[in-house]
C-alpha positions, 0 to 999 in steps of 0.5 A: 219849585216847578221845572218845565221845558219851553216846548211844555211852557209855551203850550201851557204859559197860562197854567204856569202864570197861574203858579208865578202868580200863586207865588211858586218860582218855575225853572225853565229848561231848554233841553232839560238844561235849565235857562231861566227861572219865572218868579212871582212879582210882589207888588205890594211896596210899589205905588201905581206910577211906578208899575206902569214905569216897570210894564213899560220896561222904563224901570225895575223894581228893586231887588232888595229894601234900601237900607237907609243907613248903610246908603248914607255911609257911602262915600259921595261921588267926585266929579270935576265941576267942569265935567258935570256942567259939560254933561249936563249941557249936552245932556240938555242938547239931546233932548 
């Protein structure tokens, strides 16, 4: 793992892309004290549509494969019926 001062990054962004890109994670510093981390984005799973949806900042990837079973374990939500039609009107009224 590589570690780098924004100063550093920004003179140098391209060449820590590059790394990102060649899967290594970079910790970014603010005065030696790290504030973020630059990872590599896998791609490989997502079709086309949905990565025009996370460039335009409109979605984001998920952090983890869904675990099917365990999703259809989890308890339903309640809504009083009311509410979600009220919703659903105004939701309809917005646009």
């Amino acid at each position: 793992m590589r570690s780098v001062n924004i100063a550093e990054l920004k003179n140098g962004l391209s060449k820590y892309l590059r790394y990102a890109k060649s899967g290594e994670e970079v910790i970014i510093r603010d005065r030696n004290r790290p504030v973020a981390k630059l990872v590599p984005f896998l791609s490989e799973d997502l079709e086309e549509q949905e990565l025009r949806l996370i460039a335009a900042g409109k979605m984001r990837p998920p952090r983890e494969k869904l675990d099917v079973e365990k999703f259809l374990k989890m308890p339903a939500p309640r809504v009083a019926g009311h509410k979600a039609v009220e919703a659903l009107l105004a939701d309809r009224e917005e646009e």
